[in-house]
C-alpha positions as semicolon CSV with decimal commas, in nm:
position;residue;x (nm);y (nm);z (nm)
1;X;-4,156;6,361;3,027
2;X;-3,871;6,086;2,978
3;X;-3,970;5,710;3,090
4;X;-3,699;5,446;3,139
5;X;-3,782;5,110;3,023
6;X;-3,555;4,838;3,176
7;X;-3,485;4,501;2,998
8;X;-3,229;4,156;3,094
9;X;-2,996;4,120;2,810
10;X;-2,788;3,829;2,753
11;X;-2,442;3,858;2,561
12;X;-2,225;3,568;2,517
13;X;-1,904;3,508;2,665
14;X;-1,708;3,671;2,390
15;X;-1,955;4,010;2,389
16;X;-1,908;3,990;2,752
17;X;-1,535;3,999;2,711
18;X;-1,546;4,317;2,465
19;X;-1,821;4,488;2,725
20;X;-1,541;4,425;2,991
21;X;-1,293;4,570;2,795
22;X;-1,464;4,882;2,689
23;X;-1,538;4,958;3,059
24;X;-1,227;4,969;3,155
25;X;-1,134;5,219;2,859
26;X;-1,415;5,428;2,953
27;X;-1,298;5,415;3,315
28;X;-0,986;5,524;3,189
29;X;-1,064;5,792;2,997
30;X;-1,297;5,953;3,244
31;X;-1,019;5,961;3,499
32;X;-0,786;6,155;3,282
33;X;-1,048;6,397;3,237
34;X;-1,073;6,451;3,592
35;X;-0,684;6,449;3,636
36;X;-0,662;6,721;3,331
37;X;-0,898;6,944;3,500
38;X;-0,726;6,917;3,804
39;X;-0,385;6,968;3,680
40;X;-0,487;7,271;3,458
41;X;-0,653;7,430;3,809
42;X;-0,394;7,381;4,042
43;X;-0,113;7,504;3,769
44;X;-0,235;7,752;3,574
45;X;-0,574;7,845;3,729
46;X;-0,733;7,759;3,373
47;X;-1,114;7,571;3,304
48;X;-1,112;7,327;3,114
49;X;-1,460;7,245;2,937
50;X;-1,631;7,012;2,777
51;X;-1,581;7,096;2,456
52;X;-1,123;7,126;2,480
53;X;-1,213;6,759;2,626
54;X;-1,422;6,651;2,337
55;X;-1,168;6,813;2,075
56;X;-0,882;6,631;2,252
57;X;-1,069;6,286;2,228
58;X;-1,085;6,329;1,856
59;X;-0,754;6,371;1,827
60;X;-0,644;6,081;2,049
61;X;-0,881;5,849;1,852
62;X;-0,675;5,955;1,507
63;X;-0,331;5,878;1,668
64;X;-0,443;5,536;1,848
65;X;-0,560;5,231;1,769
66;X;-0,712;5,178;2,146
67;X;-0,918;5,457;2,140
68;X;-1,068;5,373;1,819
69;X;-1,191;5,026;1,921
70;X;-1,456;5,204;2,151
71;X;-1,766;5,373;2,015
72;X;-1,710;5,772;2,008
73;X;-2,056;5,802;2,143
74;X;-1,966;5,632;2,469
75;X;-1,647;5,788;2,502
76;X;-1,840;6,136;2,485
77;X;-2,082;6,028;2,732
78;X;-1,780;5,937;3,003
79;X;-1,681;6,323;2,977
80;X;-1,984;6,436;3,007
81;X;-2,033;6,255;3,345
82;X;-1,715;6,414;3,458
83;X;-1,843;6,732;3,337
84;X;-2,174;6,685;3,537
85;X;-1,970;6,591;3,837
86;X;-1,759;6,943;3,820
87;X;-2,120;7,134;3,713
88;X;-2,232;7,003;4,017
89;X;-1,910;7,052;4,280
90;X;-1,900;7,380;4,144
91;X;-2,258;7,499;4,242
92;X;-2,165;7,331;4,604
93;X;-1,875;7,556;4,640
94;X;-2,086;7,842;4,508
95;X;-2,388;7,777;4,777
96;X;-2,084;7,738;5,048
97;X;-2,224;7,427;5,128
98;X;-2,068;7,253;5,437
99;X;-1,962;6,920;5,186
100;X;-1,842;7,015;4,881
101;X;-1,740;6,715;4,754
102;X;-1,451;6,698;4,490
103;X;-1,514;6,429;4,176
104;X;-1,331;6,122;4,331
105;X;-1,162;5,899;4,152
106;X;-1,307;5,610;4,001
107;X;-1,214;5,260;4,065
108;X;-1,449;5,097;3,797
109;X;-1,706;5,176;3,541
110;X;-2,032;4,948;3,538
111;X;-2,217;5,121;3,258
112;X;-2,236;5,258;2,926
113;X;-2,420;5,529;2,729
114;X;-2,473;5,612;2,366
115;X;-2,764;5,829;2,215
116;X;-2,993;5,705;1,941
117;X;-2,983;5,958;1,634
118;X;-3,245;6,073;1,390
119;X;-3,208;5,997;1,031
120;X;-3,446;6,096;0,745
121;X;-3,694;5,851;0,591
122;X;-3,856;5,911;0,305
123;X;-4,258;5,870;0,356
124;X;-4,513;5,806;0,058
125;X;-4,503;5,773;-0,323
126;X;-4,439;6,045;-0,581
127;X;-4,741;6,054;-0,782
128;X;-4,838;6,352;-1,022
129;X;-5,022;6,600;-0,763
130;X;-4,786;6,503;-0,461
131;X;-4,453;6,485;-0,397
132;X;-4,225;6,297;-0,159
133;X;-4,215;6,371;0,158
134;X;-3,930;6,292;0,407
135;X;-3,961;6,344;0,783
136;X;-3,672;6,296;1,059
137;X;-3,698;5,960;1,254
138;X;-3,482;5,811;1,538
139;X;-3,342;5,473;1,490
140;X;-3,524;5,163;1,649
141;X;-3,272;4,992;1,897
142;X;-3,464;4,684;1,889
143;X;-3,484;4,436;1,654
144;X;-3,820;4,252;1,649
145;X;-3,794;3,839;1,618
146;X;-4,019;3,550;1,611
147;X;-3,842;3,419;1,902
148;X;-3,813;3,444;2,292
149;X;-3,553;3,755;2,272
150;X;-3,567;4,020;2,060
151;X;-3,209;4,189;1,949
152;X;-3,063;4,469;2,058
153;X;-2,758;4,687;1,806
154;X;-2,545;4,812;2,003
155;X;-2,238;5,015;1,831
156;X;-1,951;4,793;1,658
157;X;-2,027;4,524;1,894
158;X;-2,352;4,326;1,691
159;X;-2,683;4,222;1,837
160;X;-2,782;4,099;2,179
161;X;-3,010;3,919;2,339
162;X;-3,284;4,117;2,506
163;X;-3,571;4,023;2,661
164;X;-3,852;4,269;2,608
165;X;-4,098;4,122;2,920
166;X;-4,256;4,508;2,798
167;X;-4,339;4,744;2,507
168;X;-4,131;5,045;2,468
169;X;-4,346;5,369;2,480
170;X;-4,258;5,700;2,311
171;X;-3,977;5,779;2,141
172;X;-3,615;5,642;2,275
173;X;-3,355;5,848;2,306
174;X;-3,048;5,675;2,467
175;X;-2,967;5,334;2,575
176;X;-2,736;5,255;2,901
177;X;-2,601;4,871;2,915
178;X;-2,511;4,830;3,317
179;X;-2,385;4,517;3,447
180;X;-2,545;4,463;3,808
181;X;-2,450;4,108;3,994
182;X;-2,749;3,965;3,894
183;X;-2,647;3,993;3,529
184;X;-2,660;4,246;3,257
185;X;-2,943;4,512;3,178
186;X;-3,030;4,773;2,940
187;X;-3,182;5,102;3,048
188;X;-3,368;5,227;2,749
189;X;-3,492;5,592;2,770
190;X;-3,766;5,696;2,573
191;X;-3,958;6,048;2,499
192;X;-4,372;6,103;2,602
193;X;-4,555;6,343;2,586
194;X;-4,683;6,486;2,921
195;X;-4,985;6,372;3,045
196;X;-5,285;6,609;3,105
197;X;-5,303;6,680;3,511
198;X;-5,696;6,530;3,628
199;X;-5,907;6,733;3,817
200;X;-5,860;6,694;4,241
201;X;-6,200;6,450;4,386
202;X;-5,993;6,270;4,651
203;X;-5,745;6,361;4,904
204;X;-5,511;6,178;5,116
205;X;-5,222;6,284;5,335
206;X;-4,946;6,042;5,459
207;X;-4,716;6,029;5,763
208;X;-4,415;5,808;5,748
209;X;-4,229;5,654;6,029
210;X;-4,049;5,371;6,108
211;X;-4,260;5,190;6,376
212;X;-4,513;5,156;6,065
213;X;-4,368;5,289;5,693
214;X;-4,690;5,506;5,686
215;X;-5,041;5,625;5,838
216;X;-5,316;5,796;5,594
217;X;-5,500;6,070;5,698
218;X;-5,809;5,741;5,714
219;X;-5,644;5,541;5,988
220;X;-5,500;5,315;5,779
221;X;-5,124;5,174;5,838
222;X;-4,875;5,008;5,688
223;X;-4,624;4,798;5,779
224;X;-4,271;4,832;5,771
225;X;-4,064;4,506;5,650
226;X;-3,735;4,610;5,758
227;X;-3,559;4,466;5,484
228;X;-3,193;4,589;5,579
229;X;-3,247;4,423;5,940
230;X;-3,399;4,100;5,739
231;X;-3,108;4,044;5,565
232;X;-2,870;4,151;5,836
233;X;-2,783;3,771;5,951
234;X;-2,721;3,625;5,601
235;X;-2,526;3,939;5,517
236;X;-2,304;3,883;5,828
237;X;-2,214;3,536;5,720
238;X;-2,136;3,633;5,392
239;X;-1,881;3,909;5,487
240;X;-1,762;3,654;5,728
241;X;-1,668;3,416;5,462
242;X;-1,533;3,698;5,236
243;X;-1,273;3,830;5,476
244;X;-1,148;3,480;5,573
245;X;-1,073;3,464;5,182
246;X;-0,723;3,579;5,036
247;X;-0,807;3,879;4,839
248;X;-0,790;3,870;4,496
249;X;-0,787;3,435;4,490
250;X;-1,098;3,282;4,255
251;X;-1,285;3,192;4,604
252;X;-1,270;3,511;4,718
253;X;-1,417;3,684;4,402
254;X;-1,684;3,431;4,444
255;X;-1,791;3,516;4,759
256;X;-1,794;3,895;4,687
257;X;-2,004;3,834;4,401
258;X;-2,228;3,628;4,635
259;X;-2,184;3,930;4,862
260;X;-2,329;4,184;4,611
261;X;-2,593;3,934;4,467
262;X;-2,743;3,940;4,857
263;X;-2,708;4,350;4,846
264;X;-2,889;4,402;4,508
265;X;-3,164;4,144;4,606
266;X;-3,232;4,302;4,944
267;X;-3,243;4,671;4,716
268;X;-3,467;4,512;4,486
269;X;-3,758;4,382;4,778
270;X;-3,696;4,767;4,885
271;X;-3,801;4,890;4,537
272;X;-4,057;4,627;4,486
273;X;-4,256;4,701;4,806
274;X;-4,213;5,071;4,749
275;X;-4,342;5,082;4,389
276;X;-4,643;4,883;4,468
277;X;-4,723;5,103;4,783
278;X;-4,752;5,443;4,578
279;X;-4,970;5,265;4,305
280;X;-5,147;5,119;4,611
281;X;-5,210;5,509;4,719
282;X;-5,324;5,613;4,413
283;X;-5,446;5,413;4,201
284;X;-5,606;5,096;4,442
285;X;-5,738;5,366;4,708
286;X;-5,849;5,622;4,398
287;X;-5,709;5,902;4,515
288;X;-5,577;6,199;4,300
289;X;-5,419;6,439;4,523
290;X;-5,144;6,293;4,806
291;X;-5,004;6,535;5,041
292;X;-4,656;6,455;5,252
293;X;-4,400;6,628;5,456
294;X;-4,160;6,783;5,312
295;X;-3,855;6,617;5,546
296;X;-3,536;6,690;5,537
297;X;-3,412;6,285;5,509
298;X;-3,023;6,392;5,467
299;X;-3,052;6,583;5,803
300;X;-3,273;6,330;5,985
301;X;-3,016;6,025;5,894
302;X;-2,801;6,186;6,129
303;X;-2,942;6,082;6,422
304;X;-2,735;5,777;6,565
305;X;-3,013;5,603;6,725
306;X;-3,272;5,643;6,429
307;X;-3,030;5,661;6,132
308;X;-3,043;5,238;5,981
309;X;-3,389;5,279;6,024
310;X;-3,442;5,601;5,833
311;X;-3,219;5,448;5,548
312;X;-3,384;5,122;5,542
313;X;-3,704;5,260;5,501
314;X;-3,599;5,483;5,203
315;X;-3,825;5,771;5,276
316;X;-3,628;5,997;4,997
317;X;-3,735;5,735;4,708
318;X;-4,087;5,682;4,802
319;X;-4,128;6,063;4,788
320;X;-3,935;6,063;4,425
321;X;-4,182;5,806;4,286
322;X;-4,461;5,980;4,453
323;X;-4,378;6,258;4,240
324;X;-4,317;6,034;3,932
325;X;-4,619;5,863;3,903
326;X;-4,835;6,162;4,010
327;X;-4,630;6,315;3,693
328;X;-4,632;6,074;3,478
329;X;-5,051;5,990;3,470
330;X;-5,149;6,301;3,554
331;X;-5,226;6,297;3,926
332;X;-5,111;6,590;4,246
333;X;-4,847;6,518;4,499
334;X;-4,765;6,765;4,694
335;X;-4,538;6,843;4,997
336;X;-4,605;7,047;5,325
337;X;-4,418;7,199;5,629
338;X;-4,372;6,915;5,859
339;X;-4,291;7,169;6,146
340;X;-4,509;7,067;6,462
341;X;-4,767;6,801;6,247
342;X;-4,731;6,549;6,540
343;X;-4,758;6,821;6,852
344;X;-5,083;6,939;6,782
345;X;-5,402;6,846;6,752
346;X;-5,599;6,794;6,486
347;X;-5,959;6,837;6,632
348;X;-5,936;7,164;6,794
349;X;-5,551;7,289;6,636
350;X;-5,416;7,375;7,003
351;X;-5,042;7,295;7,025
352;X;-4,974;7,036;7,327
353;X;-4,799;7,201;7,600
354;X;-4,493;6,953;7,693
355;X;-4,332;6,806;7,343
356;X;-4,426;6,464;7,284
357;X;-4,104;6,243;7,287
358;X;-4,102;5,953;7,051
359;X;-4,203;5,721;7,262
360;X;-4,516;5,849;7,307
361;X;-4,775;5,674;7,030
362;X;-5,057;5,791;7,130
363;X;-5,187;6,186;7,094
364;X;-5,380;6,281;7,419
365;X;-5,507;6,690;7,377
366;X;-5,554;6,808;7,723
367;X;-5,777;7,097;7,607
368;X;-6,072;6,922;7,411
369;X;-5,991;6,552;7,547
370;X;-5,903;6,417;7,199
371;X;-5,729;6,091;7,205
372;X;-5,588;5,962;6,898
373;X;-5,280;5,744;6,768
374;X;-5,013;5,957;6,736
375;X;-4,926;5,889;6,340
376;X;-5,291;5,934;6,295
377;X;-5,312;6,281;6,435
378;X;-5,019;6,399;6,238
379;X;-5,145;6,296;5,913
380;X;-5,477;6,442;5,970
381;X;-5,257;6,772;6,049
382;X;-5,100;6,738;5,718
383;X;-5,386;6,702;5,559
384;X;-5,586;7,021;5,710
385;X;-5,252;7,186;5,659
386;X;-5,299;7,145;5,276
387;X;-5,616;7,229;5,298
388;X;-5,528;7,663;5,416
389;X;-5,229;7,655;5,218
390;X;-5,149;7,919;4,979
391;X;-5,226;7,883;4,610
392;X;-4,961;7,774;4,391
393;X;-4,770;7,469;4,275
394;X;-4,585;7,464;4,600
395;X;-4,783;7,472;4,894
396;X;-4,719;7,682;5,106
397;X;-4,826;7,665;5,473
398;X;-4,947;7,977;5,750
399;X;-4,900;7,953;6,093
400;X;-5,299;7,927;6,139
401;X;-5,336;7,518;6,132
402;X;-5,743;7,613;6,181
403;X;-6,017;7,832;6,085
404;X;-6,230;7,975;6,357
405;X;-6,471;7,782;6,548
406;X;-6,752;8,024;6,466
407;X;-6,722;8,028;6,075
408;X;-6,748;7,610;6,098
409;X;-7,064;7,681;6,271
410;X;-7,213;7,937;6,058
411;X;-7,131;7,729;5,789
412;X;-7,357;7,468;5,957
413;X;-7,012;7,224;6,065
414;X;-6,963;7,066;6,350
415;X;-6,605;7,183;6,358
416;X;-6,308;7,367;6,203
417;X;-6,205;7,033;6,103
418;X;-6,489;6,965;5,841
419;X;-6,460;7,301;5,712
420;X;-6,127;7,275;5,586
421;X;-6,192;6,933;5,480
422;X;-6,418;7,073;5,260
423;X;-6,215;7,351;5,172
424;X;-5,951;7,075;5,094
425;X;-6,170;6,943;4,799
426;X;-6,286;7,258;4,678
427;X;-5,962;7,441;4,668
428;X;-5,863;7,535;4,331
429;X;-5,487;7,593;4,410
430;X;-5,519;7,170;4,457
């Protein structure tokens, strides 16, 4: 399992200047790998891999002096993100997907890589009965001070400033220096073990939506901030000023960068809300098992009247962090078929007979007289979905949302519902 560990650094204006300069090398260089590829497909019909690339960099950095300024290590990691880019347009046009979307060209480059290497280090004392004995390390990035900010090495540039707000964890593998408009950061990713998965006590099942972000299978809801249509006015005003600028003048560079700086703090509220929610659901509410729909978010965004909505609320990265922090201490998320979870009822399974529109919030089942908010219902589904799914990782649902009425009874339940409730917590696929 790989953790990344983010940190504010702080160059000075003359680090700054060299960071600058090696981005735009590195933006370079990754755009004449894309153009080589290109070339050498529509001409000869050869591949080009990552490895011609790599031996073709080496020789470039013996013949000129630019290319020997910059750190190899970032240079290699620029290919390989054109590499990954052609990996991945590749399997597109294999699946005949209906985008297939060529590598475009890049306009700038806002980050950098390098990997941390292992080195040996020789451990103990050589005494008469033992012998020394050397192991294989990876070098510390960090220097430790007695000061505010600790130092980060970074290749033939020095130390920087870094302020280290939290201990790393594990072992680090590769650093990333990306300047945002807030300032610069470094994305340090580090090595852990994986964490032993707990045993399943306490279910929950979610339903997302965009009236409230979500409903739990308990009744509980919460709200949505809208941040996008928060910072709609201000962001108005400031692409207002910005196009009554003349582009490319000091004022209007300004007012882009105050442009951006409004962007990245409305993405960080996003993040901030988001991140607290699914330790909220887990951790605050101890629960060790969370169920969701598995929605298609790419398809639903599609939808003209529903689409800002859907991408303000950033269903597709609550889901991912679901899944991280379930992974990462040990906890079950888990996804289910979303066909139908808000057209039927969840106290007697029948399937309402006229589809409810969207407009309609509250669930009324015209066979057993169950009346219950509509996100409610649905979650409930979800979770009594979960609970006669198939065993496995995945779950996997049947068309039966319900057990029979008569094995809840014999069972000494009031209802199909508390049976698979309790089947829910017993399972051992959970």
């Amino acid at each position: 399992m790989r953790l990344t560990f983010k940190y504010p650094v702080y160059p000075t204006q003359e680090e700054e200047r060299i960071l600058e300069k090696w981005f735009v090398h590195l933006c370079d260089l990754q755009n004449s790998a894309r153009h080589d590829r290109l070339v050498a497909s529509e001409t000869e019909g050869a591949f080009v891999s990552l490895s011609d690339q790599q031996t073709l960099l080496t020789a470039a950095r013996e013949k000129y002096d630019d290319f020997r300024e910059v750190p190899q290590d970032f240079q290699n990691h620029a290919l390989r993100r054109n590499d990954k880019a052609f990996t991945a347009f590749r399997k597109r046009c294999k699946e005949n997907a209906e985008k297939k979307g060529y590598p475009r060209y890049k306009k700038r480059v806002r980050s950098l890589t390098w990997s941390l290497r292992k080195y040996t280090k020789v451990v103990g004392k050589k005494t008469k009965d033992t012998d020394k004995q050397t192991i294989r390390v990876r070098e510390n990035p960090i220097i430790a001070t007695d000061f505010r900010h600790n130092r980060l090495k970074v290749p033939k540039l020095g130390e920087l400033k870094i302020r280290m707000h939290r201990p790393l964890q594990g072992d680090p593998k590769e650093v990333t220096i990306v300047k945002k408009a807030s300032g610069w950061y470094a994305h340090i990713t580090c090595e852990l073990p994986d964490a032993p998965k707990v045993e399943p006590t306490d279910a929950i099942a979610i339903d997302v939506g965009t009236t409230h972000y979500l409903t739990t299978s308990e009744g509980e809801k919460e709200d949505n901030p809208r941040w996008y249509r928060q910072a709609e006015g201000l962001l108005r005003k400031h692409s207002k000023d910005l196009s009554r600028k003349k582009k490319g003048s000091q004022r209007w560079q300004k007012q882009q960068h105050k442009l951006a700086l409004h962007h990245e703090r409305t993405t960080n509220k996003r993040k901030d809300f988001i991140g607290k929610l699914v330790y909220k659901l887990y951790h605050h509410k101890e629960n060790n098992v969370l169920v969701a729909e598995d929605l298609r978010v790419s398809n639903m965004v599609k939808n003209k009247h529903l689409s800002k909505s859907i991408s303000d609320a950033s269903w597709g990265i609550f889901f991912k962090w679901c899944a991280d922090i379930a992974e990462r201490d040990g906890l079950h998320f888990h996804k289910v078929d979303p066909k139908n979870t808000s057209q039927t009822c969840s106290a007697c399974g029948q399937k309402s007979q006229k589809k409810l529109s969207l407009a309609i919030r509250t669930f009324n089942c015209q066979f057993c007289g169950t009346s219950l908010d509509r996100d409610h219902n649905a979650a409930l589904n979800i979770l009594l979905r979960a609970a006669c799914a198939l065993r496995g990782e995945r779950w996997v649902t049947t068309l039966t949302e319900t057990r029979n009425k008569n094995e809840a009874r014999d069972a000494g339940f009031g209802n199909a519902k508390q049976l698979l409730f309790s089947d829910l917590l017993t399972s051992p696929s959970l």
